[in-house]
C-alpha positions in Angstrom: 156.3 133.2 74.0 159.7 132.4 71.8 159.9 131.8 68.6 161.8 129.3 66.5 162.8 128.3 62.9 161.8 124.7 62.3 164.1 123.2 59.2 163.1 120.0 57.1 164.3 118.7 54.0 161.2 118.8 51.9 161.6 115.5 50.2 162.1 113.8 53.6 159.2 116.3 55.6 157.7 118.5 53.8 155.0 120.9 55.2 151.6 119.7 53.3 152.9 116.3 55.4 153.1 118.2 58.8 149.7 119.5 57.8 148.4 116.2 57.1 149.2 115.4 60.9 146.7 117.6 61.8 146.3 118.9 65.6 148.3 115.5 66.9 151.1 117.1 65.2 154.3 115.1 64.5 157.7 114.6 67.0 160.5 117.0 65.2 163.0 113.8 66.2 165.9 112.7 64.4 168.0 115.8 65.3 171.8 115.1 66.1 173.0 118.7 66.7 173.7 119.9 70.1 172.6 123.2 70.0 169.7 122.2 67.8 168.2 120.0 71.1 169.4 122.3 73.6 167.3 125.2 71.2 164.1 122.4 71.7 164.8 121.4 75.2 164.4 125.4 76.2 160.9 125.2 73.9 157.4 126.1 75.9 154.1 124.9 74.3 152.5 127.3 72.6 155.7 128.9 71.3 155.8 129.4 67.1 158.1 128.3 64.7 158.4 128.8 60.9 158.3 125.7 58.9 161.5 125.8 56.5 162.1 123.7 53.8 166.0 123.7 53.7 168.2 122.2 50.8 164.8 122.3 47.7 163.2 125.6 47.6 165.0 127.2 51.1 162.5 129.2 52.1 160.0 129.6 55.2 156.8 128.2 54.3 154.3 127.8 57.4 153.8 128.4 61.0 153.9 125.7 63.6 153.3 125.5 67.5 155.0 123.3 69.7 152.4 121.3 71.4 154.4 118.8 73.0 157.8 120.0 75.1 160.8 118.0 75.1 161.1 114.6 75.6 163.6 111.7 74.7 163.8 111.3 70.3 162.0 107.7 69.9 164.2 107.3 66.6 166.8 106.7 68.7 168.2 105.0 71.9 171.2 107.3 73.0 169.3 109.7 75.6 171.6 112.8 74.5 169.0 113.2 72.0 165.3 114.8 72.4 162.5 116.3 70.5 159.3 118.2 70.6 156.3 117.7 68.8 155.0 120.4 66.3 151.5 121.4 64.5 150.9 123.1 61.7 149.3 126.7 62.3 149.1 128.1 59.1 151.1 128.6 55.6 152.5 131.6 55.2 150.7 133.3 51.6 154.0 134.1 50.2 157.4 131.9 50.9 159.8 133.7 52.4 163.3 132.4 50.9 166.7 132.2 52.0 167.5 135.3 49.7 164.8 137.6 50.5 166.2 137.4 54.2 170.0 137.9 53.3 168.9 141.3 51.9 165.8 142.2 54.1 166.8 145.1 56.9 166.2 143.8 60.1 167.4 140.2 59.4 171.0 140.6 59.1 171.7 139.0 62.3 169.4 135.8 61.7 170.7 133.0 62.7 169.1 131.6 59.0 171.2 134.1 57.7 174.1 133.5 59.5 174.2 129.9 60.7 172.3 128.4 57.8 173.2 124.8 59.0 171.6 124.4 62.1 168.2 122.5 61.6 166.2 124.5 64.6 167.0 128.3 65.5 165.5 130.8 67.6 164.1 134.0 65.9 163.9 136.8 67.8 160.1 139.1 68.1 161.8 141.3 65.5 163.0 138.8 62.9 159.6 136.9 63.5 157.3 140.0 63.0 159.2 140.6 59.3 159.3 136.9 58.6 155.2 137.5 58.6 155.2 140.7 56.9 157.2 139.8 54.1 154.7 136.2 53.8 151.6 137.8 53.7 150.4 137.1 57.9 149.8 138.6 60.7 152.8 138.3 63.5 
Protein backbone atom coordinates (compact mmCIF):
# COMPACT_ATOMS: atom_id res chain seq x y z
CA UNK A 1 0.00 0.00 0.00
CA UNK A 2 1.24 3.82 -0.81
CA UNK A 3 0.08 6.63 0.56
CA UNK A 4 -0.87 9.95 -0.87
CA UNK A 5 -1.89 13.63 0.00
CA UNK A 6 -5.04 14.54 -1.68
CA UNK A 7 -5.39 18.65 -1.99
CA UNK A 8 -8.78 20.59 -2.60
CA UNK A 9 -9.68 23.98 -2.25
CA UNK A 10 -12.27 23.84 0.38
CA UNK A 11 -14.69 26.25 -1.13
CA UNK A 12 -14.64 24.38 -4.46
CA UNK A 13 -14.36 20.45 -2.57
CA UNK A 14 -14.42 20.41 0.63
CA UNK A 15 -14.31 17.20 2.71
CA UNK A 16 -17.97 17.08 4.46
CA UNK A 17 -18.76 17.01 0.35
CA UNK A 18 -16.36 14.03 -0.35
CA UNK A 19 -18.18 12.49 2.67
CA UNK A 20 -21.45 13.24 1.32
CA UNK A 21 -20.44 10.92 -1.71
CA UNK A 22 -20.39 8.16 0.37
CA UNK A 23 -18.76 4.65 -0.74
CA UNK A 24 -19.29 5.72 -4.63
CA UNK A 25 -16.76 8.20 -3.76
CA UNK A 26 -16.02 11.10 -6.24
CA UNK A 27 -13.35 11.24 -9.49
CA UNK A 28 -10.32 13.55 -8.12
CA UNK A 29 -10.48 15.14 -12.02
CA UNK A 30 -9.70 18.43 -13.02
CA UNK A 31 -5.94 18.08 -12.37
CA UNK A 32 -3.59 19.81 -14.99
CA UNK A 33 -0.13 19.11 -13.33
CA UNK A 34 2.07 16.47 -14.74
CA UNK A 35 3.52 15.08 -11.91
CA UNK A 36 0.23 15.40 -10.06
CA UNK A 37 -1.35 12.57 -12.83
CA UNK A 38 1.67 10.70 -13.15
CA UNK A 39 1.52 10.64 -8.81
CA UNK A 40 -2.42 9.07 -9.62
CA UNK A 41 -1.68 7.05 -12.56
CA UNK A 42 1.01 5.00 -10.23
CA UNK A 43 -2.17 4.87 -7.51
CA UNK A 44 -3.43 1.10 -6.48
CA UNK A 45 -6.97 0.78 -4.95
CA UNK A 46 -6.92 0.50 -1.63
CA UNK A 47 -4.02 2.98 -1.18
CA UNK A 48 -4.73 6.07 1.50
CA UNK A 49 -4.54 9.61 1.13
CA UNK A 50 -5.05 12.59 3.46
CA UNK A 51 -7.75 14.87 2.46
CA UNK A 52 -6.18 18.54 2.55
CA UNK A 53 -7.89 21.51 2.31
CA UNK A 54 -5.19 23.88 0.62
CA UNK A 55 -5.56 27.76 0.19
CA UNK A 56 -8.61 28.25 3.59
CA UNK A 57 -7.55 26.52 6.62
CA UNK A 58 -4.33 24.35 4.98
CA UNK A 59 -4.44 21.61 6.87
CA UNK A 60 -5.05 17.67 6.55
CA UNK A 61 -8.38 16.97 7.54
CA UNK A 62 -9.60 13.19 6.54
CA UNK A 63 -8.51 9.92 5.18
CA UNK A 64 -9.49 8.73 1.79
CA UNK A 65 -8.94 5.40 -0.32
CA UNK A 66 -8.70 5.22 -3.83
CA UNK A 67 -11.38 2.96 -5.03
CA UNK A 68 -11.22 3.53 -8.53
CA UNK A 69 -7.43 3.56 -10.39
CA UNK A 70 -6.74 5.75 -13.12
CA UNK A 71 -8.63 6.47 -15.88
CA UNK A 72 -9.12 9.38 -18.50
CA UNK A 73 -10.48 12.99 -16.37
CA UNK A 74 -14.22 13.27 -17.80
CA UNK A 75 -13.90 17.21 -17.26
CA UNK A 76 -11.92 17.22 -20.07
CA UNK A 77 -11.24 15.97 -23.63
CA UNK A 78 -7.28 16.17 -24.05
CA UNK A 79 -6.28 12.51 -23.00
CA UNK A 80 -2.89 13.76 -21.19
CA UNK A 81 -5.12 14.12 -18.32
CA UNK A 82 -6.52 11.27 -15.87
CA UNK A 83 -8.00 10.81 -12.45
CA UNK A 84 -8.87 8.35 -9.81
CA UNK A 85 -11.81 8.18 -7.77
CA UNK A 86 -11.55 8.70 -3.92
CA UNK A 87 -13.82 7.81 -0.67
CA UNK A 88 -13.79 9.20 2.41
CA UNK A 89 -12.36 6.85 5.23
CA UNK A 90 -12.44 8.85 8.13
CA UNK A 91 -11.71 12.59 9.55
CA UNK A 92 -8.83 12.90 11.26
CA UNK A 93 -9.94 14.14 15.30
CA UNK A 94 -7.48 16.93 15.15
CA UNK A 95 -6.43 18.90 11.69
CA UNK A 96 -3.19 18.65 10.99
CA UNK A 97 -2.03 22.12 9.40
CA UNK A 98 0.49 23.32 7.15
CA UNK A 99 2.46 24.73 10.21
CA UNK A 100 2.30 21.94 12.59
CA UNK A 101 4.25 19.91 9.69
CA UNK A 102 6.93 22.61 8.94
CA UNK A 103 8.00 22.23 12.55
CA UNK A 104 7.09 18.52 13.29
CA UNK A 105 10.53 16.10 13.23
CA UNK A 106 10.13 13.61 10.80
CA UNK A 107 8.36 15.84 8.17
CA UNK A 108 10.99 17.97 7.10
CA UNK A 109 11.26 16.34 3.81
CA UNK A 110 7.44 16.33 2.99
CA UNK A 111 6.71 17.02 -0.14
CA UNK A 112 3.67 19.37 1.66
CA UNK A 113 6.42 20.90 3.22
CA UNK A 114 8.45 21.36 0.51
CA UNK A 115 6.50 21.38 -2.75
CA UNK A 116 3.41 23.06 -1.27
CA UNK A 117 1.95 23.59 -4.85
CA UNK A 118 1.37 20.30 -6.16
CA UNK A 119 -2.36 19.27 -5.65
CA UNK A 120 -1.54 15.28 -5.17
CA UNK A 121 1.79 13.99 -3.36
CA UNK A 122 3.02 10.87 -2.15
CA UNK A 123 3.76 10.50 1.69
CA UNK A 124 6.02 8.20 2.67
CA UNK A 125 4.98 5.19 5.81
CA UNK A 126 6.85 7.56 7.99
CA UNK A 127 5.38 10.94 7.20
CA UNK A 128 1.92 9.06 7.07
CA UNK A 129 2.23 7.29 10.58
CA UNK A 130 2.92 11.12 12.15
CA UNK A 131 0.29 12.73 9.98
CA UNK A 132 -2.10 10.20 12.25
CA UNK A 133 -0.47 10.66 15.46
CA UNK A 134 -0.41 14.24 15.44
CA UNK A 135 -4.67 14.02 14.27
CA UNK A 136 -5.72 11.85 16.79
CA UNK A 137 -5.92 8.12 14.49
CA UNK A 138 -4.56 5.19 14.16
CA UNK A 139 -1.83 4.81 11.06
Amino acid sequence: MKYWLFKSEPDAWSWDQQVAKGDAGEEWHGVRNYQARNNMRAMQIGDLGFFYHSNIGKECVGIVEVCATSAPDSTTDDPRWDCVHIRAVRPLLRPVTLETCKVEPGLEQMALVNNTRLSVQPVTPEEWAIVCRLGGVEA
